[in-house]
SEVO-830724 format. One record per residue: residue in one letter; x, y, z of N, C-alpha, C, CB in turn. Coordinates in steps of 0.02 Angstrom, whole numbers, padded with zeros to 5 digits, always signed. Each point is the difference from the previous one (the first is absolute). Glycine has a CB too. Layout:
<rs>
aXYZXYZXYZXYZ
...
</rs>
This chain:
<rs>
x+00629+00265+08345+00028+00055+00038-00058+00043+00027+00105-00001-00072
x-00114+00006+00133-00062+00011+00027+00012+00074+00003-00032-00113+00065
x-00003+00183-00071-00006+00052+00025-00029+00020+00062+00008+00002-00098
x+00009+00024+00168-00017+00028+00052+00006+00067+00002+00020-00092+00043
x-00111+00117+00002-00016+00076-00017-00036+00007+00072-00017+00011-00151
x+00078+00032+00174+00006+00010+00064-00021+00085+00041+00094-00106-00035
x-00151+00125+00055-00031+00062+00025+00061+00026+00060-00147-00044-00025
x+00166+00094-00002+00055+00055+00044-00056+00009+00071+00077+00092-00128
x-00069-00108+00178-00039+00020+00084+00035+00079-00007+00005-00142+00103
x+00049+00174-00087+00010+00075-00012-00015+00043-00059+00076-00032+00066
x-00069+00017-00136-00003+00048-00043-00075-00031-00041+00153+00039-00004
x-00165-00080+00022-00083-00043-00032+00015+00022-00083-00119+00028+00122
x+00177-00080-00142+00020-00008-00074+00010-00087-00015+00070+00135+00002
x-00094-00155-00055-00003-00058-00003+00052-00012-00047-00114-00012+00036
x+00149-00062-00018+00100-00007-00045-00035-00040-00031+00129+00004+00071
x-00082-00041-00124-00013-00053-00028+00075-00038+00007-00106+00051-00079
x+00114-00134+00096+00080+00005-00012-00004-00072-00019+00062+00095+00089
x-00035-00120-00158+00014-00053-00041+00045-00050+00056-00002+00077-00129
x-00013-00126+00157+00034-00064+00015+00005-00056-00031-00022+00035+00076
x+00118-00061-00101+00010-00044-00050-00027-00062+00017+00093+00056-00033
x-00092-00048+00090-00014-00075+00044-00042-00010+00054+00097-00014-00024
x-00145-00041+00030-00040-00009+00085+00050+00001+00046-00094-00077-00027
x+00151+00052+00022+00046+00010+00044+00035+00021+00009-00018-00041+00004
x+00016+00097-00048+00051+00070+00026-00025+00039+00045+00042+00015-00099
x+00004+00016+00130-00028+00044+00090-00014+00049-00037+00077-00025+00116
x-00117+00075-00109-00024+00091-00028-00001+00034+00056-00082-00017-00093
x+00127+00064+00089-00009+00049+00056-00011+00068-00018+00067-00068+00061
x-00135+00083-00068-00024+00051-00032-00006+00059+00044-00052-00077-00073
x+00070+00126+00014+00019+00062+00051-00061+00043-00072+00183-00011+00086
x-00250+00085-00067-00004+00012-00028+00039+00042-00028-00072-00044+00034
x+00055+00047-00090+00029+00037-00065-00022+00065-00012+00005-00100-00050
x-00029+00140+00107-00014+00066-00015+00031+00023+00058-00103-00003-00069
x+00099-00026+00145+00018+00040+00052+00043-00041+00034-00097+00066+00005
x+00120-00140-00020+00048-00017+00002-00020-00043+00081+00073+00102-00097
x-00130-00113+00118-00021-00006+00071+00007-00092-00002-00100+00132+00021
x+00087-00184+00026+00026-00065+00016-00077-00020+00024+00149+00016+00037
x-00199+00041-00019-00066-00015+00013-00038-00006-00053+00010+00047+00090
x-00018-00109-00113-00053-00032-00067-00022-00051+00026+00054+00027-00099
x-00114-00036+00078-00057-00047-00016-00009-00012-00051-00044+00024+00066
x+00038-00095-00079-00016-00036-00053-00087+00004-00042+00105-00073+00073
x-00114+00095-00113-00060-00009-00020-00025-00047-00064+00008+00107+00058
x-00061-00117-00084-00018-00045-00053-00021+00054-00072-00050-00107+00103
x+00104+00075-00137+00009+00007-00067-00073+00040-00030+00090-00118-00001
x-00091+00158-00046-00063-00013-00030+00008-00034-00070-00046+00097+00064
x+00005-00117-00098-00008-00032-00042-00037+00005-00075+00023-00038+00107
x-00024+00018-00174-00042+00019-00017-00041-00065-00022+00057+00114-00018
x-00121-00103-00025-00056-00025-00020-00045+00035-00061+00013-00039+00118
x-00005-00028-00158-00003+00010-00073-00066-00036+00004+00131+00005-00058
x-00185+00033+00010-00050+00000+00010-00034-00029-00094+00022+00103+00134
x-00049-00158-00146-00011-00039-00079-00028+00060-00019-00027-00138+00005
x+00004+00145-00059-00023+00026-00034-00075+00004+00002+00102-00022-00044
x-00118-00052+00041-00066-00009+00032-00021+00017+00055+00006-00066-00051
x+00027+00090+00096-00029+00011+00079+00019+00084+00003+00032-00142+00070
x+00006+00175-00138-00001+00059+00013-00073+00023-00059+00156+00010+00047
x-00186-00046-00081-00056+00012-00041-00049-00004+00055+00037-00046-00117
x-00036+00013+00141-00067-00019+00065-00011+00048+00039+00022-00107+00016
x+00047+00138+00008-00005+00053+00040-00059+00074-00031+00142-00055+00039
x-00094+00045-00106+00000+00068-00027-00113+00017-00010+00176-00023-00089
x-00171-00047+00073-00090+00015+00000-00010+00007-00076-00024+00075+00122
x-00046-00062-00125-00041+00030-00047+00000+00076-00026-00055-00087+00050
x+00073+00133-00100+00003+00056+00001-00073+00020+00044+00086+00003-00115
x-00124-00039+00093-00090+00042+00050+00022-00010+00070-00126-00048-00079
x+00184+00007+00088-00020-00009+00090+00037+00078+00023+00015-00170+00030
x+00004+00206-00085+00063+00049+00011-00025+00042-00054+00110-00073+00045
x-00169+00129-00033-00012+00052-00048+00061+00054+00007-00135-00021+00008
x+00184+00006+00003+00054+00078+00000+00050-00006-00079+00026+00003+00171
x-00014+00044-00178+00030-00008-00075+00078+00002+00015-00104+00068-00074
x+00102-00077+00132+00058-00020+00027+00018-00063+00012-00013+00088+00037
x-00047-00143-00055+00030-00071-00015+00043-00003-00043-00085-00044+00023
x+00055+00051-00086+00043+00008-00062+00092+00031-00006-00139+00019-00032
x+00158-00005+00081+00044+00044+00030+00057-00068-00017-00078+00100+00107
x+00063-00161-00063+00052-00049-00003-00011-00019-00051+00019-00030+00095
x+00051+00020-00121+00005-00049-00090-00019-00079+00028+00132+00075-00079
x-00140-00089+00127-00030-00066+00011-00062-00001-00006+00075-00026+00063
x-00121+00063-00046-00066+00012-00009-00008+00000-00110-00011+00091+00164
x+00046-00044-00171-00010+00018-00066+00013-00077-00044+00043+00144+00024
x+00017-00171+00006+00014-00082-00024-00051-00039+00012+00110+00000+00022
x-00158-00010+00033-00043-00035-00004-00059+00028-00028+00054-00053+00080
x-00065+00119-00101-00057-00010-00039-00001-00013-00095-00037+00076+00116
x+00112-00059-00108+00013-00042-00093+00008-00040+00009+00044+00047-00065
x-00050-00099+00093+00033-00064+00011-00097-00055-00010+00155+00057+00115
x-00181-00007-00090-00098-00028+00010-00029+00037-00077-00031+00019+00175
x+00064+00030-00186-00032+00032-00090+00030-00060-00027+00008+00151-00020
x+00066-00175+00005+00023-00029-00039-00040-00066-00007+00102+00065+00020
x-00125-00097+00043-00030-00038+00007-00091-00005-00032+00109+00003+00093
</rs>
């Protein structure tokens, strides 16, 4: 069941509207101002990022003297994770 997310041209509000089927007709009207002028736009999406490629990012505490690294519990997880070791 595919979702279509369609930009309002008059009130610039973006719908969302559930279709059961590729071949059901949708005649989307938005849902705030009720207008027949929509454009179709592309979905956004998300992206899940390993664990390993969010350690890589994060660096070396030296590459990052702010004591504001320490801030993310991911930072704090990888440096017990190198003591334990």
């Amino acid at each position: 069941m595919p979702i279509y997310e369609f930009l309002c041209q008059k009130c610039n509000t973006k719908s969302s509207f559930l279709v059961r089927s590729m071949t059901d007709s949708l005649i989307a009207k938005c849902l705030a101002c009720g207008s027949n002028n929509l454009t179709r736009i592309i979905s956004g999406f998300a992206y899940h990022k390993s664990m390993e490629s969010i350690h890589n990012e994060a660096g070396e505490p030296q590459m990052f003297p702010s004591p504001d690294y320490y801030k993310d519990p991911r930072n704090i997880g990888r440096w017990a994770e190198k003591r334990a070791k």
